[in-house]
C-alpha positions in Angstrom: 110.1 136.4 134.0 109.0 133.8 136.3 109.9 129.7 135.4 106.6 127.9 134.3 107.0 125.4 137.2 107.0 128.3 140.1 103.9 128.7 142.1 102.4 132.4 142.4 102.0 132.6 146.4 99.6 135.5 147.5 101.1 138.1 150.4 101.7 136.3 153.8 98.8 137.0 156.2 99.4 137.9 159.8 99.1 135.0 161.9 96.6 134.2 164.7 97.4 131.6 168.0 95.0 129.3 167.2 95.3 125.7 168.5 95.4 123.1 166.3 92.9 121.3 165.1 92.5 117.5 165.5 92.9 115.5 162.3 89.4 114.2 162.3 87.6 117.6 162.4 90.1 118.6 159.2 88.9 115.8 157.0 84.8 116.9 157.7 84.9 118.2 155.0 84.9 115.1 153.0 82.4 113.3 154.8 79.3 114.3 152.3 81.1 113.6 149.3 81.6 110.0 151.4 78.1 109.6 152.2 77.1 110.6 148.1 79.5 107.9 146.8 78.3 105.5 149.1 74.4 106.0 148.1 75.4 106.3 144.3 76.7 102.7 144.3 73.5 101.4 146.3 70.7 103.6 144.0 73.5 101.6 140.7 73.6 98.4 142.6 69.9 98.1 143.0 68.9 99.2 139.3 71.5 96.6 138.1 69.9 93.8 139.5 66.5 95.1 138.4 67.4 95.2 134.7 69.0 91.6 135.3 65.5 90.5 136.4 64.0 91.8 133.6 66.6 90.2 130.8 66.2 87.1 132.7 62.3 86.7 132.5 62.5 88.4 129.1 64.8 85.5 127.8 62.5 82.9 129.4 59.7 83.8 127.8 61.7 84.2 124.1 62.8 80.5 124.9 59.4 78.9 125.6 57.5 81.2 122.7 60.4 80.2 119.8 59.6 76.5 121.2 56.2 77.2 120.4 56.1 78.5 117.4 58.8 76.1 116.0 56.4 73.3 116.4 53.8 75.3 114.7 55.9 75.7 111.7 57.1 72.5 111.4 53.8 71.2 111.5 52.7 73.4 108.8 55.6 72.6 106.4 55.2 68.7 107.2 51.5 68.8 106.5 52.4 70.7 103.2 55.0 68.1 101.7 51.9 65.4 103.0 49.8 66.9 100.5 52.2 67.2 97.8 53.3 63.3 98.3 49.3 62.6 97.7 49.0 64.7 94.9 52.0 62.7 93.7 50.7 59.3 94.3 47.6 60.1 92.8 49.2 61.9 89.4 49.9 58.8 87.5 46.5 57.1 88.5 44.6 60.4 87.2 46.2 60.4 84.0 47.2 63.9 84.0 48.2 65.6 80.9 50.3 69.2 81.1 47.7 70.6 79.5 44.8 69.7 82.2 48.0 69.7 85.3 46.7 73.3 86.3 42.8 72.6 86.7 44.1 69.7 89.3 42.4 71.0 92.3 45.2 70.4 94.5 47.4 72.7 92.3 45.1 75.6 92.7 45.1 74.8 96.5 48.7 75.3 96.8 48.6 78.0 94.8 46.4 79.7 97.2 48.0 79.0 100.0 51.4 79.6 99.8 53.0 77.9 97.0 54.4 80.1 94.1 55.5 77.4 91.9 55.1 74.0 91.0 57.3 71.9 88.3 56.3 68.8 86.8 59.4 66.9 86.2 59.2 63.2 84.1 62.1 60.7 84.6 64.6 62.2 82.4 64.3 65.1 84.5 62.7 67.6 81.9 59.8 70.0 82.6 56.6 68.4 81.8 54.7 71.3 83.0 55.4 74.5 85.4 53.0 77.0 86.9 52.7 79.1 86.9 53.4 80.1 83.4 55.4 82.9 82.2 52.2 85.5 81.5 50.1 84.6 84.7 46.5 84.3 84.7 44.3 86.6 86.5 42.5 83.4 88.5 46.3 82.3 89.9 47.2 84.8 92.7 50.3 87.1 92.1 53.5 85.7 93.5 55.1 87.0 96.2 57.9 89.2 94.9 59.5 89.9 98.9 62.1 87.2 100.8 63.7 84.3 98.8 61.5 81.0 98.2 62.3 77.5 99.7 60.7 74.4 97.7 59.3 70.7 98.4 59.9 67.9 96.3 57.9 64.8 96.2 59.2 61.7 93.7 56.6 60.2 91.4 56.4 56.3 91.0 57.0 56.6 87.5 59.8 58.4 87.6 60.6 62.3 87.7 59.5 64.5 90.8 56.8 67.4 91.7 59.0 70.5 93.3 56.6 72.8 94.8 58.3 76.0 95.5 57.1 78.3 98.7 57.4 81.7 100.0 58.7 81.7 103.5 57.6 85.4 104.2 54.2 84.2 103.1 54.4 81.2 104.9 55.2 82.5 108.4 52.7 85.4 108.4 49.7 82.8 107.3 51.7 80.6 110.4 52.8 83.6 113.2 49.8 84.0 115.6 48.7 87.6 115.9 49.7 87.5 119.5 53.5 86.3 119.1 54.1 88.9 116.2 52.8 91.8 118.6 55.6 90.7 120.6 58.4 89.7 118.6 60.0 90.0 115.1 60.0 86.5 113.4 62.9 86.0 110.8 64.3 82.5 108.9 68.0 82.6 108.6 70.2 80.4 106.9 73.6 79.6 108.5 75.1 82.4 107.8 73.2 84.5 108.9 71.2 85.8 105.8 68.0 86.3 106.1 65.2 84.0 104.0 62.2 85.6 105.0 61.0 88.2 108.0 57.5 89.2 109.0 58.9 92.7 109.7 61.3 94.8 107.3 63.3 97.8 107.5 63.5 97.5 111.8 66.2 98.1 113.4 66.8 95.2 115.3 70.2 96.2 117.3 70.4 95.9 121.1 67.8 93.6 121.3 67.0 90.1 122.8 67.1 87.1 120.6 66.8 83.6 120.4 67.9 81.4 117.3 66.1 77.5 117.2 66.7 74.9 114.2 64.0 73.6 112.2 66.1 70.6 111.1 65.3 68.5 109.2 61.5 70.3 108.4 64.0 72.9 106.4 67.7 71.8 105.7 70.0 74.8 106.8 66.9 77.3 108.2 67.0 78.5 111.8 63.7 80.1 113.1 64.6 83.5 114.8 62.6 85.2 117.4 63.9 88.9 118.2 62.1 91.2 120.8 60.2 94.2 120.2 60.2 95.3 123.9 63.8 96.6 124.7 64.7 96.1 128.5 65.6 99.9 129.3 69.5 100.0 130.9 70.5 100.2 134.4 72.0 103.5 133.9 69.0 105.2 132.4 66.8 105.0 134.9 68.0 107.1 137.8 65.4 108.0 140.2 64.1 111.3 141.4 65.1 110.4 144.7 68.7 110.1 143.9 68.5 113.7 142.5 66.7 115.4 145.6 69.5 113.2 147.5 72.7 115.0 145.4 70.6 118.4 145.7 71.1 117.9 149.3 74.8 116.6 149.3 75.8 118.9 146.4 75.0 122.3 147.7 76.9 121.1 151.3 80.2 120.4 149.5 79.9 123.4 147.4 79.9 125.3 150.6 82.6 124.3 152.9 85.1 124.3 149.5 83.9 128.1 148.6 86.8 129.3 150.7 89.0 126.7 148.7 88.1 127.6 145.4 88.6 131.3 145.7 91.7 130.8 146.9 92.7 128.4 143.9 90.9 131.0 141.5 92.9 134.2 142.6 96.4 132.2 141.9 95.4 130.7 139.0 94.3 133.9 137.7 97.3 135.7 138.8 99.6 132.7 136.9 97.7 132.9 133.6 98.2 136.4 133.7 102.3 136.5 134.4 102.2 133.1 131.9 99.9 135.4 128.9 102.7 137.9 129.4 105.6 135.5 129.0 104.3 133.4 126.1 103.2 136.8 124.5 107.0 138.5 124.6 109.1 135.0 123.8 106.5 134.3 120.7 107.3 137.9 119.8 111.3 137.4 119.8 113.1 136.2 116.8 115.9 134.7 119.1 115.3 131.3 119.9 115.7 130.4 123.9 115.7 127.2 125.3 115.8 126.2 129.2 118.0 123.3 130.1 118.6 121.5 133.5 121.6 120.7 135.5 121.6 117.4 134.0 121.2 118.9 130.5 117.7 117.9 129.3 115.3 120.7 127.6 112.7 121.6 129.6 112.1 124.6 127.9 112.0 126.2 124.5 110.1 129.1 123.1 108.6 128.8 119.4 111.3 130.5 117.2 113.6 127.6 118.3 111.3 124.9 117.9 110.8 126.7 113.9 114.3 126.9 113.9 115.5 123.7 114.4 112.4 122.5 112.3 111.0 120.4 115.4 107.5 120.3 117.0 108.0 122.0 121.2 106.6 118.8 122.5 109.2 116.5 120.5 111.8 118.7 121.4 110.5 118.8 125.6 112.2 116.3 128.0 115.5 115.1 125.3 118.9 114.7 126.9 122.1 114.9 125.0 122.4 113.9 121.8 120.3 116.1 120.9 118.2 116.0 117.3 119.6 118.6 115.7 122.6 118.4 116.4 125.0 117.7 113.0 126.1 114.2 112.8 129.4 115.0 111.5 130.1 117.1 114.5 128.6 115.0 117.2 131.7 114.5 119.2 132.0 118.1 119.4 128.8 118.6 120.3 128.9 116.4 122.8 132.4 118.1 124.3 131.1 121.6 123.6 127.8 120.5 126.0 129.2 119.3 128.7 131.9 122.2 128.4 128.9 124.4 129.0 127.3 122.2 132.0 130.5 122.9 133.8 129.6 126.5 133.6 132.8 126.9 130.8 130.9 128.8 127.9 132.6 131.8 126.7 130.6 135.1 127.7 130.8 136.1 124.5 129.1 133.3 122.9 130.2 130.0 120.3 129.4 129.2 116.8 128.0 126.2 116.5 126.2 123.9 112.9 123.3 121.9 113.6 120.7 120.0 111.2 117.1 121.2 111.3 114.6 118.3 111.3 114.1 118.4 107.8 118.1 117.5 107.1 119.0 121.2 105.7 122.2 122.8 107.7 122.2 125.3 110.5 124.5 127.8 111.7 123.7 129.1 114.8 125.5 131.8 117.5 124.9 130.5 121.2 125.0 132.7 124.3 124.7 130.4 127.5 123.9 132.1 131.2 122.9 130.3 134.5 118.9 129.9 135.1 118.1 130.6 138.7 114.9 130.2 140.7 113.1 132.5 143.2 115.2 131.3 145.9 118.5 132.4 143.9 119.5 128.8 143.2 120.9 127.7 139.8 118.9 124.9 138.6 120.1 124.9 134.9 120.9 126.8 131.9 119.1 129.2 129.8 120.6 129.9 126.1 119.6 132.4 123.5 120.2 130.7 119.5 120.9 133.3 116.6 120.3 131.6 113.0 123.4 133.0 111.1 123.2 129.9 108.3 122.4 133.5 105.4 124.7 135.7 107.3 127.8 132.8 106.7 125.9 131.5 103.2 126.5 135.1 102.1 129.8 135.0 103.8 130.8 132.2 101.7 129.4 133.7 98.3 131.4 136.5 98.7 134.5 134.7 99.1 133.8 132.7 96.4 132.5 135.5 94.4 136.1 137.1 95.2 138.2 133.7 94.2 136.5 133.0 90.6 136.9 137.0 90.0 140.5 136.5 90.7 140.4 133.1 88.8 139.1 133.9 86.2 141.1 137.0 86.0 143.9 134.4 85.6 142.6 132.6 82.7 141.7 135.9 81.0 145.5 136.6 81.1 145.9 132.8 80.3 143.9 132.9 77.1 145.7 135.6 76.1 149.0 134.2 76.7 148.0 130.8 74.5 146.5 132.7 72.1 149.8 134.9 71.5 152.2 130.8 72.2 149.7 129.5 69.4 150.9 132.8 66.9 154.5 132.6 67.7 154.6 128.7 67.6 153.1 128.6 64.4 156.1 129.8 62.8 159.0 127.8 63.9 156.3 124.6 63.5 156.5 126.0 59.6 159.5 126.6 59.4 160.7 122.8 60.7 158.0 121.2 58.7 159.7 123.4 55.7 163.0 122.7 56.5 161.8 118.5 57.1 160.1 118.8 53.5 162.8 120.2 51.8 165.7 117.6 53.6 163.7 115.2 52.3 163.1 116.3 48.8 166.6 116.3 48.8 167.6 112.7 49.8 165.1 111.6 48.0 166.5 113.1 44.5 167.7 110.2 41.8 171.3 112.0 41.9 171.4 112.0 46.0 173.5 109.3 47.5 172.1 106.2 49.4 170.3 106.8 52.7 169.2 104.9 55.5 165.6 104.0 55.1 165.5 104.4 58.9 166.6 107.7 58.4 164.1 108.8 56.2 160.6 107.0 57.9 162.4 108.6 60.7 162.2 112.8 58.8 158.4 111.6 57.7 157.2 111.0 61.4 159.1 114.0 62.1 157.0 115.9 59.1 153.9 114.5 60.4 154.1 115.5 64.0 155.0 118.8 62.9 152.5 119.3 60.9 150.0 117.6 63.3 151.2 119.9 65.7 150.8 123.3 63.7 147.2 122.0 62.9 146.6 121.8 67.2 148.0 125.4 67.5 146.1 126.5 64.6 142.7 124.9 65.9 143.5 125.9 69.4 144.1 129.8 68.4 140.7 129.6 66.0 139.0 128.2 68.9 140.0 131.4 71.1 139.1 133.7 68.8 135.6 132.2 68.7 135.7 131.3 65.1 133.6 128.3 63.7 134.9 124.5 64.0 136.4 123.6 60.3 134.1 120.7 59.5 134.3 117.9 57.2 133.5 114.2 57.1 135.7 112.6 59.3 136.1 108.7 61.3 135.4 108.5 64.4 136.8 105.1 65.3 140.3 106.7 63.4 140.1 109.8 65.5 139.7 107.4 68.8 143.2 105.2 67.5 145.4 108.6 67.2 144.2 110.2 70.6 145.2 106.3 72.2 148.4 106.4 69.9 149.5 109.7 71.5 148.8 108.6 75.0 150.0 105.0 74.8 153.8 105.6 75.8 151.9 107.7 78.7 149.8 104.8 79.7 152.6 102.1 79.6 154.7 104.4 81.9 151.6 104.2 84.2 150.8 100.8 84.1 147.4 101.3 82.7 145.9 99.1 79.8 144.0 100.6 77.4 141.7 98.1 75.9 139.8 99.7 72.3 136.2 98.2 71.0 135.8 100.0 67.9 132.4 99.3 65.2 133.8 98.9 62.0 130.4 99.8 60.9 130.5 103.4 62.0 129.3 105.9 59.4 131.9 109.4 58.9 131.1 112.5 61.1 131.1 115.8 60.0 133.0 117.2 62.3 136.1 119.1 63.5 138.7 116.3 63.7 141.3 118.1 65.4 138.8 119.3 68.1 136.9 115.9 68.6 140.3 114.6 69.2 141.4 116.8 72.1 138.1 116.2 73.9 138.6 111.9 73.6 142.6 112.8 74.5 140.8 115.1 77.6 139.1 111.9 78.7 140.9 109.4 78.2 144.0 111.4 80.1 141.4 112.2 83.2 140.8 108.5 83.5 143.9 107.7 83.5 144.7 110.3 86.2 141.9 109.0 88.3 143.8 105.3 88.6 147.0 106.9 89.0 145.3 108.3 92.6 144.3 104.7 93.4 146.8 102.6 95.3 146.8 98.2 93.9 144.7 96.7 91.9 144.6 96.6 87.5 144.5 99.9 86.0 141.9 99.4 83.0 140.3 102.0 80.3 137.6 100.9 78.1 137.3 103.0 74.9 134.8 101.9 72.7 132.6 103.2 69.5 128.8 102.8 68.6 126.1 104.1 66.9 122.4 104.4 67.3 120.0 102.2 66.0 119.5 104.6 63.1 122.5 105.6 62.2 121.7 109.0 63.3 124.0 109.7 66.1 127.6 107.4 67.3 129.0 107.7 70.8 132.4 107.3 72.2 131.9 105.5 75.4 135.1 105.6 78.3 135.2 103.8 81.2 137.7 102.9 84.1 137.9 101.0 86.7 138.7 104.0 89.4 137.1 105.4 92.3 133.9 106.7 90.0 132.0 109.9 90.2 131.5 109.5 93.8 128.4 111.4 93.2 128.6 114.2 91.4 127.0 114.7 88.5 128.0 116.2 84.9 126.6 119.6 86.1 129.0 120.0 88.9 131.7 118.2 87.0 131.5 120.7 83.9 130.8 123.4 86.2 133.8 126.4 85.0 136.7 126.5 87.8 135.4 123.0 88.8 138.1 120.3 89.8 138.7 117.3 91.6 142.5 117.2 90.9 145.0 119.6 93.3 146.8 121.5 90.1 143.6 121.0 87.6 142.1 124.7 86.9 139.0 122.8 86.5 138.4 124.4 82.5 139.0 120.5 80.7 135.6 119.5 81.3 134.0 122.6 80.1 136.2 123.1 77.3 134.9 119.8 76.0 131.2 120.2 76.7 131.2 123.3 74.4 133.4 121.9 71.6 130.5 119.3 71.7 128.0 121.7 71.8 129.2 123.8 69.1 129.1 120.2 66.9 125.1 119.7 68.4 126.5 116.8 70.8 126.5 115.9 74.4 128.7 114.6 77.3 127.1 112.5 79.8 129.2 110.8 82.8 127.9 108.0 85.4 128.9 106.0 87.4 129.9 102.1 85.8 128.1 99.3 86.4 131.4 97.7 87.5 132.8 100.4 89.3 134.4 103.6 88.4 133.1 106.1 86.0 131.4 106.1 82.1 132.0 109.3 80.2 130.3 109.3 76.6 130.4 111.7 74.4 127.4 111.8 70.8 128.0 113.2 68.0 125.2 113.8 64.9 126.6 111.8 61.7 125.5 114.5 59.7 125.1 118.6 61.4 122.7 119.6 58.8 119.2 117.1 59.5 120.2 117.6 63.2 116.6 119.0 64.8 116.6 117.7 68.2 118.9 116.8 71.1 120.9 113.9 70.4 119.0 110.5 72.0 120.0 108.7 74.8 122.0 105.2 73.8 121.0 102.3 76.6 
């Protein structure tokens, strides 16, 4: 495989004793193209000046004719506001009414020229009479409907005004000698631009001369525009037969002395797109990505199953020194060691793991096999590496160890259950039998005939009675709960079953130094619900929060517990929150995920214990992270299981 910057020589010819040649005879060769430059620039230079000629007399001539005509329609438009100022000097002498103001003859003059409306307007400035009137007449002529319409005004001695409204268009084609509009296309523009009237329309009028001249104060804001028909051909269009016949000439000498030249050039570029058709053809075939890497370490080379690998374009990837892209930013130091490791010529022969990032941010494992690039001389001049993508040969790796761990896990909590399950028969028995004996001590000191006792004595045999029997119900729940049976439900408080799980933890908090702060709504309609299990899920959270500030070092330790319900009484919610690291991310997938757990002993089961005693009661557990810092479990519960139809909803 030759490298893509080597040269493909052809076999060394014999060689002749042939004096050298002077240095002017070797550069003869470049004399015509010399002497065709040379006459191109003079042929340019000449039709350059030509064309400037032309724009220069063209211009001229645009100036003096605008000039021209500007004077013409000034004229015109200053002779028509004459007559309109003696029509209105003679109106009140004539006695005019509205009803004879269109037999005037000077409004059917106007009216044949170029006017296409006149207004009569008295001295309060309403409409004595306007023509012409909304149906027209047939003797009026039609109005014309193209351009927009300018207008004269002329004040009358008694007060009010004639406005005579024009048609520009009209006005410069009756104005525009035949002569000038051959040669040019007349517009009237306003200031910005916008055209008022044209004697041409639909031309395209790019490229061409203009010239723009004011007809201030004849017509306030209107500039009289003169554009040429006649477009000066370009310099660069009109290149002469001569200077064709002349490169004829020129052309067919240089293509003759570089004959030799361009075979040459031809047979090694052929033989190098060959031997490069052949390379690109194999590496695009390989699954193994290569890459080619100098002395100094930049890429100067890689094929296309690295560039897909690594999820980067081969031009991005061309030219890049250390750090590279891809490389894993958690292992950059490494990286970094490991490379120039390698550029000492220190990579093990048989090869290095290594975990990259492809460009897309997924990881990469990858197997590396480095060996010395050399040239055609036998020189090393860098490194070339073959890349394995093992990330599904190690993902697979992984599952099976995992696969292997839960197996043997949850092999353990099999044995576990069992285990409880068989604690939970035989406790239950001496739990009777001391809440029996408890009952019956007490029936006994409690008898009329039984002697004095300490009332300390006996609250001290009824807590004892309570916790026993408290604790036979846990074992008795507990052992109904592994052997799948139905949660006992009845109609139970919530905010009570929230006070005994914080009752039973409280001596546990104090020792901690935690303070448990409780927010209960006395307003809280009962649950039906399994009280006993409800309460090992609030004593679950309650005791994980408080394990999550005993891992935190200073500051308050603080637990929220608090009680609501929805807006329609539908659904209440146990909300705790701390003041602890937080979720850190996770969410309540991975955090009730079975054999899940964030603590060293935990056998990550609590989580998931509780999510299905809430499911089983058609609830939900929800954690994120508090607005304050730390983390917000909540737990919902329906008020009542039997109008439940839907997913509980979400509380803001």
């Amino acid at each position: 495989m030759l490298d893509p910057t080597t040269t493909v020589t052809p076999p060394p010819r014999p060689a002749l004793a042939l004096p050298p040649r002077p240095a002017l005879r070797r550069g003869v060769w470049a004399l015509p193209l010399l002497l065709s430059l040379a006459f191109v620039v003079a042929v340019l230079t000449w039709l350059r000046s030509t064309e400037q000629a032309e724009l220069d007399e063209q211009r001229a001539e645009l100036i003096t004719d605008a000039l021209s005509l500007q004077d013409q329609v000034s004229q015109r438009i200053e002779h028509e506001a004459a007559l309109l100022a003696e029509f209105a000097q003679s109106l009140d002498r004539r006695a005019l009414t509205p009803e004879t103001f269109a037999a005037a003859p000077e409004v059917q003059q106007g009216l044949h020229r170029f006017w296409v409306g006149l207004t009569w307007l008295d001295a309060s400035n309403r409409i004595r009479a306007h023509l012409p009137e909304l149906a027209p007449r047939p003797e009026l002529p039609a109005l014309s409907s193209s351009g927009l319409s300018a207008h004269l005004l002329a004040p009358l001695a008694s007060g009010g005004a004639l406005i005579a409204r024009y048609s520009p268009t009209d006005m410069l084609r009756q104005n525009v000698p035949w002569w000038l509009a051959r040669k040019y296309d007349v517009r009237l523009v306003d200031s910005f631009g916008e055209v008022i009237a044209s004697t041409t329309e639909g031309r395209d009028l790019g490229g061409r001369e203009s010239h723009r001249i004011s007809l201030e104060p004849t017509l306030t804001d209107g500039y009289l525009e003169l554009i040429a028909r006649d477009l000066v051909k370009p310099w660069y269009r009109g290149l002469p037969a001569a200077m064709v016949a002349g490169f004829v000439v020129l052309i067919a000498a240089i293509t003759w002395m570089l004959r030799r030249q361009v075979i040459d050039v031809s047979r090694a570029e052929a033989a190098w797109r060959t031997e490069a058709a052949w390379r690109s053809a194999m590496e695009d075939s390989l699954t193994v990505g290569l890459r080619a890497r100098d002395l100094a370490g930049r890429l100067v080379y890689v094929n296309r199953a690295f560039a897909d690998m690594v999820g980067y374009a081969p031009e991005a990837l061309h030219g890049l020194i250390p750090p590279m892209p891809y490389w894993s930013p958690d292992s950059a130091e490494a990286a970094m060691q490991r490379h120039q490791r390698n550029m000492a010529g220190e990579a093990p022969r048989e090869g290095y793991e290594a975990h990259w990032r492809r460009g897309d941010g997924r990881p990469l494992d990858v197997m590396i096999f480095e060996t010395p690039l050399v040239d055609v001389r036998g020189a090393q001049i860098g490194w070339m590496g073959s890349v394995l993508d093992i990330t599904n040969a190690k993902r697979l790796e992984e599952r099976e160890r995992r696969h292997t761990e839960t197996m043997a896990h949850h092999a353990r909590l099999t044995m576990l259950g069992e285990i409880a399950s068989t604690l939970a028969h035989e406790l239950n028995q001496p739990l009777t039998a001391i809440s029996s004996y408890n009952a019956g001590v007490l029936n006994s000191l409690q008898r009329p005939d039984a002697p004095t006792t300490d009332p300390t004595v006996l609250r001290a045999l009824q807590r004892l009675g309570e916790q026993a029997a408290h604790a036979g119900r846990i074992v008795q729940r507990i052992r109904q709960f592994l052997t799948r049976r139905e949660p006992q439900l009845e109609a139970c408080s919530l905010n009570h079953i929230v006070e005994g799980a914080a009752t039973l933890l409280r001596r546990e908090f104090d020792r901690r130094g935690v303070q448990l702060t409780l927010t209960l709504d006395a307003t809280l309609p009962a649950v039906v619900a399994d009280a006993v299990l409800i309460e090992q899920v609030v004593i679950n959270l309650l005791r994980n929060a408080s394990d999550a500030l005993t891992e935190q070092t200073g500051g308050e330790r603080r637990i929220e517990a608090s009680t609501r319900g929805t807006p329609d009484l539908r659904f209440v919610r146990v909300d705790v929150r701390d003041n602890g690291p937080g979720l850190q991310g996770r969410r309540i997938e991975t955090l009730c995920a079975p054999f899940y757990s964030t603590k060293a002993e935990g056998m990550g089961m609590g989580l998931a214990i509780c999510r299905s005693i809430l499911e089983a009661h058609q609830g939900a557990l929800d954690a994120v992270e508090s607005p304050g810092g730390g983390a917000w479990f909540s737990m919902t519960l329906p008020v009542d299981l039997k109008v439940v139809v839907a997913a509980p909803e979400e509380i803001a």
